[in-house]
N, C-alpha and C positions, 0 to 999 in steps of 0.2 A: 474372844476370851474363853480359856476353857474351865469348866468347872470342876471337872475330875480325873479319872483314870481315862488313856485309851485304851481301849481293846477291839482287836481287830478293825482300827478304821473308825468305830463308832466310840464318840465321847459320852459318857457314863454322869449324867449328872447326881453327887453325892454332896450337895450343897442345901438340901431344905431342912428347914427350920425347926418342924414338930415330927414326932416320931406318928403321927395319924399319915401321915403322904409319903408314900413310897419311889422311891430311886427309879426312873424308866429308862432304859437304855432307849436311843433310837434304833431304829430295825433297820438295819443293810438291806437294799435291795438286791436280789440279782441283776445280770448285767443285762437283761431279759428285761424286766421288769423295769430298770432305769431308761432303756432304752425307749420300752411303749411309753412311759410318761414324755420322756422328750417329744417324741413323733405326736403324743396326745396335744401335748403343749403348742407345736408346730403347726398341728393343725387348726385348734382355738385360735390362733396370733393370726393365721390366715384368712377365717372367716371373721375377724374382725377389722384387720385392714381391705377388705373387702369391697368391691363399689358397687351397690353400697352394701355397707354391712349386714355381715347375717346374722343371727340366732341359731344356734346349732338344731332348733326344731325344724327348721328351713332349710335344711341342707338334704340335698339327694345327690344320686350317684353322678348328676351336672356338674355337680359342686366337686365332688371329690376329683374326676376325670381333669376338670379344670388346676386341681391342686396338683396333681399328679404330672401333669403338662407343665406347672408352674416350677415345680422341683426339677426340670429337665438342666435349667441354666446351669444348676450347680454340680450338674454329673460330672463324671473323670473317664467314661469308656466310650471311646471314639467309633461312630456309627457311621460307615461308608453310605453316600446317598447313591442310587440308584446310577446317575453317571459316571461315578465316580471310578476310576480305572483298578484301583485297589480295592473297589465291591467283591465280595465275595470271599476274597483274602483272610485267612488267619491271622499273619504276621507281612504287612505291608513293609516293600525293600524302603519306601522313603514317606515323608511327613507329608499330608494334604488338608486341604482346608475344611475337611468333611467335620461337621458340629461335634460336640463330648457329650452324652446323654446319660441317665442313670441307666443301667444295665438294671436288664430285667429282674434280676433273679433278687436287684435290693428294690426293686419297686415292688414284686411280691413279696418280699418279707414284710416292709412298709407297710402293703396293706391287711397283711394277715395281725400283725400288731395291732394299727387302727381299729381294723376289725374288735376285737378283742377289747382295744382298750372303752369303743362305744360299749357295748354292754356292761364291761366295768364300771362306764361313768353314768351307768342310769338306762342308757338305751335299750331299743327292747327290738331283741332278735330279728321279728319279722321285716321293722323297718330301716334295718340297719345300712345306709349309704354305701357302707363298702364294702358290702356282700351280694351287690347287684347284678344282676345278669350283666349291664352294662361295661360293669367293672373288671369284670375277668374276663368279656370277650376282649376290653382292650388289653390287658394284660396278654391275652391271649397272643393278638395282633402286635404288640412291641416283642413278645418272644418271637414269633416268626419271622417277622422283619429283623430283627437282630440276629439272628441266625444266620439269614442269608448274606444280609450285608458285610458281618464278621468270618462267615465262613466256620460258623461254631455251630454244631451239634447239641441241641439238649434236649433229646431222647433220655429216659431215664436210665441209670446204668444198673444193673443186673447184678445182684449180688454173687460172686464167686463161691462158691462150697467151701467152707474153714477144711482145713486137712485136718487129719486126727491129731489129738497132742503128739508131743514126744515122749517116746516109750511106750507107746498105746501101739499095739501091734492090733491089725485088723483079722478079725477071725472070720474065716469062709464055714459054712456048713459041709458038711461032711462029704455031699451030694458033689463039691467044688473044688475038692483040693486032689 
């Protein structure tokens, strides 16, 4: 049920009683920011279905590595295994039964969020679970593994030199024309 105006998305409640309590709009998240709460949330649900259960002061990079493993089911980017005939392949000619995994580059976003959102939620830097040395050599080790299997490249790419605007004529020194 809404109580007031929308604007942009967020309802405006202009429903109270005494003129002492003022109108608070809720605050839009960015798509950033909705997104680390989900993954924060993602990850509490996990360390509570847990066997057994944890306490988020119990969790180390074990924990996380394990989550990270555990998010694999519900990938969508198909990882050639090592025998597999279309290993290496970019663009395989036909379908094979090689597993779907999360692709690297949304497991390191995942955990650069995480990251983030423990400190947000109270946690303190040094002991932060997924900022482990452990954590990014796997990250590490799924990036290279995925590479080769895919036959993908991610070397960082080079940014090109912007051309001058238009109608910006380039002037030489005098020494050059």
């Amino acid at each position: 049920m809404m109580n007031g105006p929308v604007s942009d998305g967020v309802i405006v409640d202009d429903s109270s009683s005494n003129s002492a309590s003022s109108s608070v709009a809720a605050v839009s998240l960015s798509r950033y920011e909705s997104q680390k709460q989900r993954d924060w949330s993602s990850f509490l649900q996990y360390l509570e279905r847990h066997q057994p259960p944890l306490a988020l002061p119990q969790c180390s990079s074990a924990h996380v590595l394990e989550f990270l493993q555990y998010l694999d089911q519900f990938g969508k980017t198909k990882v050639h295994v090592t025998g597999c005939p279309f290993f290496g392949l970019p663009l395989p000619p036909a379908p094979c039964p090689c597993p779907l995994r999360q692709a690297w580059g949304s497991l390191d976003a995942l955990v650069g969020r995480l990251r983030a959102a423990f400190e947000v939620n109270g946690g303190h830097r040094d002991t932060n679970p997924f900022a482990a040395h452990a954590v990014r050599l796997y990250l590490r080790e799924v990036r290279n593994f995925q590479s080769k299997a895919r036959g993908v490249c991610y070397d960082k790419k080079r940014k090109k030199p912007q051309p001058p605007p238009a109608g910006h004529k380039a002037t030489l020194p005098a020494d050059h024309q």
